[in-house]
N, C-alpha and C positions, 0 to 999 in steps of 0.2 A: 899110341898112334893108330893103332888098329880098331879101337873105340872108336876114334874120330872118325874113321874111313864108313864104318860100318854107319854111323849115326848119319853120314852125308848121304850115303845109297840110301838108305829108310826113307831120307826125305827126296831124295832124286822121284825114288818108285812113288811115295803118296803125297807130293810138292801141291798138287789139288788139292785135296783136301785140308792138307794144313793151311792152303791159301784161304779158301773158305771160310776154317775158322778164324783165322786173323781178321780176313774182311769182315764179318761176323761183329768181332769185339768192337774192331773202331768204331761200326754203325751202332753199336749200342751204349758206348761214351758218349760219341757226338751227340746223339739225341736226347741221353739222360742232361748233359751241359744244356743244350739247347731251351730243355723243354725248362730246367731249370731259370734260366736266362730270360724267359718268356715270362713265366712267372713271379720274377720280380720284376719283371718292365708292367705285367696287369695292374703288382699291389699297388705300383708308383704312381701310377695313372688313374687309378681308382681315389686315392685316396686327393690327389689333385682336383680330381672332376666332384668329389664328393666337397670339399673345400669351398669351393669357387658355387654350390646350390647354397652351402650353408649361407657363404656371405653374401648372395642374391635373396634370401629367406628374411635374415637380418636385414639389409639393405630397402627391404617389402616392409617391413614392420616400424622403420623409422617415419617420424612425423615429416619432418624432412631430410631431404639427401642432400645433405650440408657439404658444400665446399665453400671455397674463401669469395667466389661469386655470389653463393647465392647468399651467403650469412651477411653479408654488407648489404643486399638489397631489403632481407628482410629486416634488417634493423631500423633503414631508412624507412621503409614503410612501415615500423613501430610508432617511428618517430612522426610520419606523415598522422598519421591514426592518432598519435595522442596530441597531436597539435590541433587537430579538428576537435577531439571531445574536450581539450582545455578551451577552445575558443566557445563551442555551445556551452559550458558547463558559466562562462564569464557572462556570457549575455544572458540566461535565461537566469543568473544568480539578479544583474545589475537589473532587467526589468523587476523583477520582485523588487530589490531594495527602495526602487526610483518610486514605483508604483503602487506598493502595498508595504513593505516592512522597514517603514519611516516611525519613530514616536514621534509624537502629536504634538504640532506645532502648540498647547496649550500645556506641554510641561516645559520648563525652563530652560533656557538655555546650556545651561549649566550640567542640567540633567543631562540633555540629549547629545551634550561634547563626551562626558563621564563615560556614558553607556555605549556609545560609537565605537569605545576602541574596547571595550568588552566581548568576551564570545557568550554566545548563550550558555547560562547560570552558572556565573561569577560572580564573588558578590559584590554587592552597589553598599552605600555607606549610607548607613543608618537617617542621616537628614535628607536626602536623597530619597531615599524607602519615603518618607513620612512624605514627602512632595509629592512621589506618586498617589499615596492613599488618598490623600488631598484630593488630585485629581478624580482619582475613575471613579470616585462616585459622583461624581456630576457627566459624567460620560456615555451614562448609556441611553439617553432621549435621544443621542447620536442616530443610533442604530434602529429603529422604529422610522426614523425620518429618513435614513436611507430608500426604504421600500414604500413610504407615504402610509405607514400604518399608526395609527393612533397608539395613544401611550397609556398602557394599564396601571390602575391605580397601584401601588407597592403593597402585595400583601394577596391583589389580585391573580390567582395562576390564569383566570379564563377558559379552564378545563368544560367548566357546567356552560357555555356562551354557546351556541348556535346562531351561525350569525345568518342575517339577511337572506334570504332564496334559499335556503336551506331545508325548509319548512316542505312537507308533503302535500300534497293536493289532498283536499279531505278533512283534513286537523281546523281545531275551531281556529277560527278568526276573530281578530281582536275589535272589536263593539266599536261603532264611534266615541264614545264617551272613555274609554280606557287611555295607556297609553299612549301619548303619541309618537310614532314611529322616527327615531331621532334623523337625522341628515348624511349622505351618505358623505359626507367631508374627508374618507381616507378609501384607499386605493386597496391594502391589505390587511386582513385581521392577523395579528402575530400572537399566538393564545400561550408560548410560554415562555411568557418573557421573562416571569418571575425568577426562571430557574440560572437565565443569563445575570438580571439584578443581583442575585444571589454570592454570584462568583465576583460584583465587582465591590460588593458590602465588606470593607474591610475595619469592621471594628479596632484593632487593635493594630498596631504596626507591622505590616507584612515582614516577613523573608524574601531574600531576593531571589533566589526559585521559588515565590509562588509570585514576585511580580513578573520572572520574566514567563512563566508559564500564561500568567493574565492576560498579557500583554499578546503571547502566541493564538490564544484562543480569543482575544477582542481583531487580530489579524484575520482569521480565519471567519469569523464572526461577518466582518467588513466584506470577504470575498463572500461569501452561500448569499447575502442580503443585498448584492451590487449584482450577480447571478442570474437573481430573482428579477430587480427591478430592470435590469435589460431583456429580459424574457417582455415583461408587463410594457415597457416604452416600446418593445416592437411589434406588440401587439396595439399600440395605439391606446393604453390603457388611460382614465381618467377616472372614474371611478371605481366601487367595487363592483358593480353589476358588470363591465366588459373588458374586468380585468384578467389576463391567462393564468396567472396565478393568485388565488383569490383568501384563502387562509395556510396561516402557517401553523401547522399542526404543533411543530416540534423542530428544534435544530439541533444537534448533540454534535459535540465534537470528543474526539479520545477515546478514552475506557465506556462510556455511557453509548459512544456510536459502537464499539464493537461487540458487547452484551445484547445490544437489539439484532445483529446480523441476522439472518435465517438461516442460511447455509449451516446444516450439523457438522462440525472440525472443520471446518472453513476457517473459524475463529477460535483461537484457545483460550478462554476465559481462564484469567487465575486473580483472584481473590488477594487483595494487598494485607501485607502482615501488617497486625497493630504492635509490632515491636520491631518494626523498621527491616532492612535489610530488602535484597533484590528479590527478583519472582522464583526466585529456586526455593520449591518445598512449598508453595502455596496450591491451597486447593482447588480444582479443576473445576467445571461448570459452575462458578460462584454466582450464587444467586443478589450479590450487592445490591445496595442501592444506586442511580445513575447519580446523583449527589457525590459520592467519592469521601464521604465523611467531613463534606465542607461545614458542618456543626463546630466542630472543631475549630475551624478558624473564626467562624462569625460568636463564638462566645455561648453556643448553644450546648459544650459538651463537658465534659468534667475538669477539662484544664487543659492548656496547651499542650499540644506533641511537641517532641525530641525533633531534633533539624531531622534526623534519619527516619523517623518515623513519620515527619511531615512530605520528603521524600519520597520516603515508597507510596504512601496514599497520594501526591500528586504527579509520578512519573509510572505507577504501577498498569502496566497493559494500556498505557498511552500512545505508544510510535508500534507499529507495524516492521519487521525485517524483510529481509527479502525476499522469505518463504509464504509472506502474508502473516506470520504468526504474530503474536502481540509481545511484546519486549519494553522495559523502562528505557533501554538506551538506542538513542535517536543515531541515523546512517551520519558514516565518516563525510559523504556525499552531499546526500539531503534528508530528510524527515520524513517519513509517510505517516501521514496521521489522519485514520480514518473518521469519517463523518456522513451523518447519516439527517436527508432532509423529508419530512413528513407535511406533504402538502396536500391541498384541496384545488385541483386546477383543473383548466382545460383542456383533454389530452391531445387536442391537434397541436397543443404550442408543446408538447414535452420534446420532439425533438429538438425544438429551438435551443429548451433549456439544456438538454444534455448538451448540445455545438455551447453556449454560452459556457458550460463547467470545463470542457475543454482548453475552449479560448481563453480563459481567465488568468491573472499574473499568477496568483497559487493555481498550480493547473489542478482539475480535479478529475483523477479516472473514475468514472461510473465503472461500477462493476455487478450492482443491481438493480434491478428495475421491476417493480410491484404495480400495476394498477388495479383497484379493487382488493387491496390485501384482504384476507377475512379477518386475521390476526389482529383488526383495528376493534376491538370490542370497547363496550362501558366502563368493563373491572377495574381499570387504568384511568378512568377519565378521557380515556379516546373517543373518538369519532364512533357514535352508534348506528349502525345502519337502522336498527328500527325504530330509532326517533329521531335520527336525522335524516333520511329520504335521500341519500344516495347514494349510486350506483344499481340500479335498478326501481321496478316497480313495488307496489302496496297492495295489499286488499285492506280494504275498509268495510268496517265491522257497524253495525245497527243496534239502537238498543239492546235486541234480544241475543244480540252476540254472532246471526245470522250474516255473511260474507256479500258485500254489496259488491257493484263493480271493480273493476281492478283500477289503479290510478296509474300513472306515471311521473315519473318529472319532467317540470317544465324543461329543463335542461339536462339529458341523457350523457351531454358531453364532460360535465363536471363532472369528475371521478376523484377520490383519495390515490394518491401517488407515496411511495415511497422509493426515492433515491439514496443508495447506501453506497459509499466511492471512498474512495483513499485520496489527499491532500497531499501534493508532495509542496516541502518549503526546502531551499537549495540553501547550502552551507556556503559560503567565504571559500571560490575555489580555492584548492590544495594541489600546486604544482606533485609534492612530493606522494601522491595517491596514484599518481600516474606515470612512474617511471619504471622502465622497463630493463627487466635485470640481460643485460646482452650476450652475457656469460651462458643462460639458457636457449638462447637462439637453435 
């Protein structure tokens, strides 16, 4: 008891002090709780605000910021969007069919019911085949009378012809007693027909990919020659002196138009395997002939090719993808098949002709335009500037080899044209090419 007494006076006399330190301790719990308290209401808060940039970051990065509004609009407007491109994709299919990719009221009835419900190269049956063979070789004096140009003898390429006003001012003149100058009775000189003849020469009974190939290239054949003669009719053309396109240098369609390109890797040349198979592993800048080893079919080569081998020589670097590159196998869409036209014309009408390749049922993108190529040399049997007198002037030379006055051409405006374009031919739309998966939306 006397402990206790004692212990109460100690704190009577220093009751300050001890107060102190008491006050003391609670201020320094409170604060350590406090500050503690503080610090997890930061990390909570931090990591919420940190949260909430992330899913603004992502939310920035999506295509769209899809909720059940907007995924129903954009769908509908898939739907709008491919209802427009099924509708152009229908009509610009049906002008083609209506207008250009009909066979020829002179194959058979028969034929034309057979192959209507065919896709392009499927095959046709053997009497069928021989009906067409029948046919295309009376068919191509067709295509000459399209553009009003006379018909070369078969055997004729017309490479060495220089035709009428072609001639330089200066060069001897033909005597009265010599030939006499024939009548200008056609509208266009067409100098290589032989090489079109060529392709419709079917000695032996075709395959039905190479009639339906013949048949694609006498299509395309009909559009560059209808092209031309509308350029010529709206120029008021009647003969060949005031015709806007006056010789036909060259028409190539396929592998032969994409081998003359000029553009370097613009075009990938690949060289067809003579043991069939597609363009993988064939070699690059192939120096081919533009013939396509059509020997072969016409009986000129050592025997018939393998269907696959007949294949890759008439599908090899034929259709164009969507890169421009060259490919055997033609778009799920439409075709692009380039072609390349080499004329002699008037360059005031070239715009006409380019709006005429445009507007055509096989529409035709130009994608080149040359006038005055130099690349038109003799080597080839082309167009010589210095024996044929155009595209500029002459110096004419004197016995002694001495340079007399300089000449020019009578007509400064006739130039060598070369137009190099892609062909597109439209596929039998395909609702199922156009549906859109909604699940991706």
């Amino acid at each position: 008891m006397d402990q206790v007494r004692m212990v109460l006076g100690w704190l009577k006399r220093h009751h300050f002090w001890v107060l102190c330190v008491v006050v003391a301790a609670i201020a320094l719990v409170s604060w350590f709780r406090a500050a503690n308290a503080l610090e997890e209401e930061f990390q909570r808060n931090q990591s919420v605000i940190k949260q909430e940039f992330d899913a603004q970051d992502r939310l920035r990065g999506e295509q769209f910021h899809a909720n059940e509004s907007i995924n129903a609009q954009q769908i509908e407007e898939n739907k709008k969007q491919r209802d427009s491109v099924s509708a152009v994709w229908e009509r610009l299919y049906n002008r083609q069919r209506e207008e250009v990719l009909k066979w020829p009221t002179e194959l058979s009835e028969k034929f034309r019911n057979y192959v209507a419900k065919l896709k392009f190269g499927e095959s046709i049956p053997v009497d069928l085949r021989n009906h067409y063979m029948n046919y295309v070789g009376t068919h191509f004096k067709k295509l000459p009378e399209r553009v009003g140009a006379r018909i070369l003898e078969d055997g004729d390429s017309g490479r060495s012809r220089i035709p009428r006003g072609m001639e330089r001012e200066g060069r001897s003149r033909r005597s009265a007693g010599s030939e006499q100058v024939e009548q200008e009775d056609y509208i266009v000189e067409w100098l290589d027909q032989q090489t079109v003849r060529d392709k419709l020469d079917m000695p032996r009974e075709p395959s039905s990919l190479r009639i339906w190939i013949t048949q694609e290239d006498l299509w395309v054949y009909h559009t560059l020659l209808q092209i031309i003669a509308n350029t010529n009719e709206a120029a008021g053309a009647d003969r060949y002196s005031n015709a806007a396109v006056r010789v036909i240098w060259s028409l190539e369609v396929g592998r032969p138009a994409a081998i003359a390109s000029r553009g370097s890797g613009r075009i990938l040349m690949l060289a067809p395997s003579s043991k069939g198979g597609s363009d993988e592993g064939m070699d690059r800048d192939a120096t081919a002939s533009t013939d396509g080893g059509m020997d072969d079919f016409r009986g000129g080569g050592d025997g018939a090719l393998t269907e696959e081998q007949e294949a890759a020589m008439l599908l090899s670097a034929r259709y164009l993808d969507a890169r421009g590159n060259p490919t055997s196998k033609p778009g799920a869409e439409y075709k692009r098949l380039p072609v390349r036209m080499t004329l002699l014309m008037d360059q005031r009408w070239l715009t006409h002709l380019i709006a005429e390749c445009a507007s055509a049922p096989l529409q035709v993108e130009v994608q080149e335009v040359r006038i005055n190529p130099t690349e038109m040399g003799s080597s080839d049997g082309r167009f010589d500037r210095r024996s044929g007198g155009i595209g500029g002037g002459s110096t004419s030379r004197s016995r002694d080899g001495r340079s007399d006055a300089m000449t020019f051409p009578q007509e400064p405006n006739i130039v060598p044209v070369i137009i190099q374009g892609v062909i597109y031919i439209f596929n039998e739309p395909n609702e199922s090419l156009l549906q859109v998966d909604e699940t991706q939306v």
